[in-house]
C-alpha positions as CSV (number, residue, x, y, z in Angstrom):
1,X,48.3,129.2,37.6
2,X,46.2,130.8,35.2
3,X,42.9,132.4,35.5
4,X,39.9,130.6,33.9
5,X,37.0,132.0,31.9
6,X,34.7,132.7,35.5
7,X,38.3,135.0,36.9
8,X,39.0,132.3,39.8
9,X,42.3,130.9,39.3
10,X,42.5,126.9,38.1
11,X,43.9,124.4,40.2
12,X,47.3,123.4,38.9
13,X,47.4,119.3,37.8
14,X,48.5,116.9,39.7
15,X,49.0,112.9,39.5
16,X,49.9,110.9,42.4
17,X,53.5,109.9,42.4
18,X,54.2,106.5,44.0
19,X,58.2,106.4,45.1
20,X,59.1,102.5,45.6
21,X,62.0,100.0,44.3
22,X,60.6,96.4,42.8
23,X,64.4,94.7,43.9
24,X,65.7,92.8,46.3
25,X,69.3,92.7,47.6
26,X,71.1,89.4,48.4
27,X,73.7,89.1,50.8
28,X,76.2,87.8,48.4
29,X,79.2,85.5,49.4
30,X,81.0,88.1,51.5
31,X,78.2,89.3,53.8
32,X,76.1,86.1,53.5
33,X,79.4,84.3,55.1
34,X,80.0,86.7,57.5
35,X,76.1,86.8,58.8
36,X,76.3,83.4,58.5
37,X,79.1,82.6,61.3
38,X,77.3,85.4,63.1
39,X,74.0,82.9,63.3
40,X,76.2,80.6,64.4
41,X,77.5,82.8,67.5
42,X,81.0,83.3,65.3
43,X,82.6,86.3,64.0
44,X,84.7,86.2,61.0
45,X,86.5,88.4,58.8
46,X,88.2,88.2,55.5
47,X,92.1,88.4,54.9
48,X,93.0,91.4,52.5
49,X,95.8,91.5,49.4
50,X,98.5,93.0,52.6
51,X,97.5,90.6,55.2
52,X,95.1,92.8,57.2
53,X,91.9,90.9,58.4
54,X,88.7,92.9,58.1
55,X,85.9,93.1,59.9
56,X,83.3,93.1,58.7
57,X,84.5,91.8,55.6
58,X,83.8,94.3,52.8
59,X,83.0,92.4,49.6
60,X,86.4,93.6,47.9
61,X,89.8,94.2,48.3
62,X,90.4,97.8,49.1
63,X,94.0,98.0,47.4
64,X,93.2,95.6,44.2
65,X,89.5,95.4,43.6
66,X,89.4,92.0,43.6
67,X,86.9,89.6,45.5
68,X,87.9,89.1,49.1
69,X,87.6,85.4,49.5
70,X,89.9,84.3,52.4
71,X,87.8,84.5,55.4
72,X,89.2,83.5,59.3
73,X,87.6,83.2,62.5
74,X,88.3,86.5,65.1
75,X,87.3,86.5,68.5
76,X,84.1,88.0,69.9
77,X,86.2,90.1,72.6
78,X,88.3,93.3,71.8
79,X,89.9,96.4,72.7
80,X,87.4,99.6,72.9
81,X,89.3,102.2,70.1
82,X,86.8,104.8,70.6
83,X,83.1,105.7,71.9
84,X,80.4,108.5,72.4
85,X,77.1,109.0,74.8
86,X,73.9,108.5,73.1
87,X,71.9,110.0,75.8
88,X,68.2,110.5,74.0
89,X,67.9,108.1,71.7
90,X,66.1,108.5,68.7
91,X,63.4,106.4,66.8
92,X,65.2,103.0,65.1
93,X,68.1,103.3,67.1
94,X,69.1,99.6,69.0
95,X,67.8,100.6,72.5
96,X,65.5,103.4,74.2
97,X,67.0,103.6,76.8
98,X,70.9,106.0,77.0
99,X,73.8,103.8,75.8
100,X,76.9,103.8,74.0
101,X,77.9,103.5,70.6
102,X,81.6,101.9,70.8
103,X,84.2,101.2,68.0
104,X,85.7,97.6,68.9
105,X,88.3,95.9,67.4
106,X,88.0,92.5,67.5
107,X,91.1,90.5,68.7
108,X,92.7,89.0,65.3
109,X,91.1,91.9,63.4
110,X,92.8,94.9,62.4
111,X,89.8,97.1,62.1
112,X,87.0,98.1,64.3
113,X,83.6,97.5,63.7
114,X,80.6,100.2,65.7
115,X,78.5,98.3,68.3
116,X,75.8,99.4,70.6
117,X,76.5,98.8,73.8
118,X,73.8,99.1,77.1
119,X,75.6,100.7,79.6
120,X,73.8,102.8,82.8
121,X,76.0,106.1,82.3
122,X,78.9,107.5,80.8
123,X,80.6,108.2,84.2
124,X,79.9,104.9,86.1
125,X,80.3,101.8,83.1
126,X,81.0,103.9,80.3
127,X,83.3,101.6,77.8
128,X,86.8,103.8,78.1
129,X,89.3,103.5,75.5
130,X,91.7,100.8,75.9
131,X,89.3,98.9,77.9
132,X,89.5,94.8,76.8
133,X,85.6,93.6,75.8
134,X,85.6,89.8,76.5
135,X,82.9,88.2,75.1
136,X,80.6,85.7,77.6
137,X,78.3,83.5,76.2
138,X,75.5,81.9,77.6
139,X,71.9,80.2,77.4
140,X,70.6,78.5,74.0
141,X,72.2,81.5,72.1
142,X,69.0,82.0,70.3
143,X,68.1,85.4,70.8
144,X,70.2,88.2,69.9
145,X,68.8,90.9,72.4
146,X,68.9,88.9,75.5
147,X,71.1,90.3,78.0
148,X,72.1,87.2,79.5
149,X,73.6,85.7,75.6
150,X,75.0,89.1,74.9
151,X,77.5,90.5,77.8
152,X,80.6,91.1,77.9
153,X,82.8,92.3,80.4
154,X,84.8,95.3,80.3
155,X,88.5,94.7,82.0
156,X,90.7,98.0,83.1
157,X,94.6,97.3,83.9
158,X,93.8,96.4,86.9
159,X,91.4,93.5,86.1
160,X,88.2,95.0,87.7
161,X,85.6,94.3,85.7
162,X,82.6,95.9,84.8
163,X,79.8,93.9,83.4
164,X,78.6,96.2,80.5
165,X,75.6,93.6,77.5
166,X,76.3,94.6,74.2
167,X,73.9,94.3,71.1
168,X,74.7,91.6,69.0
169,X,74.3,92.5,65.3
């Protein structure tokens, strides 16, 4: 800043900047398959260059670059890898309300994909490791927040169950 002829300092210039992106991002064929079969209450992945099924399918092949191409059908129930407490949730996140956020691998997939999943606590119906997610469907399968089209049941070795909805993406 520098002071003017009168000894009060000028005000420094300014213009308005205006941040924004004029684009538009299609799904592509990897991602627009995948949400695809999710529309239609499905969950695929794609088969990589060594055999292993992803999911979800990334749009290439991590070991040779190339186009992943070869999708199959996996089931909508799997095995809980791994989870954590998300006791205040923040603004954006899937629910208001305390839940967990669960890695779940899909059976026929051999990766895990992150899920919400609207449980009451971590002690009571928390989704343990090693617990088996088997999806239920139910209802016109139209909306993807009900509770009643998006349960599953969580089975310990014993075969108790606890009914636990989860978020469908």
């Amino acid at each position: 800043m520098t002071i003017g002829k009168s000894g009060v300092a000028d005000k420094p210039l300014s213009a308005p900047l205006n941040l924004h992106f004029d684009y538009t991002r299609s799904t592509g064929p990897t991602i627009g398959a995948f949400v695809t079969a999710l529309r239609d209450r499905k969950v695929i992945g794609a088969r990589g260059s060594n055999g292993r099924v992803f999911v979800p399918p990334p749009e290439f092949d991590p070991d040779t670059a190339e186009p992943l191409t070869d999708f199959v059908g996996v089931s909508d129930g799997g095995t809980v890898v791994s989870w954590t407490w998300m006791p205040e949730p923040i603004e954006g996140q899937p629910l208001t309300k305390p839940f967990a956020w669960a890695l779940i691998k899909l059976d026929g997939a051999d990766t895990s994909m992150l899920h919400a999943v609207d449980v009451d606590s971590p002690t009571t119906s928390a989704p343990a490791c090693g617990f088996v997610l088997a999806g239920r469907r139910s209802g016109s399968g139209r909306s993807r927040t009900s509770s009643a089209s998006n349960q599953v049941r969580a089975k310990t070795a014993s075969r108790q169950s606890i009914p636990a909805p989860i978020l469908s993406p």
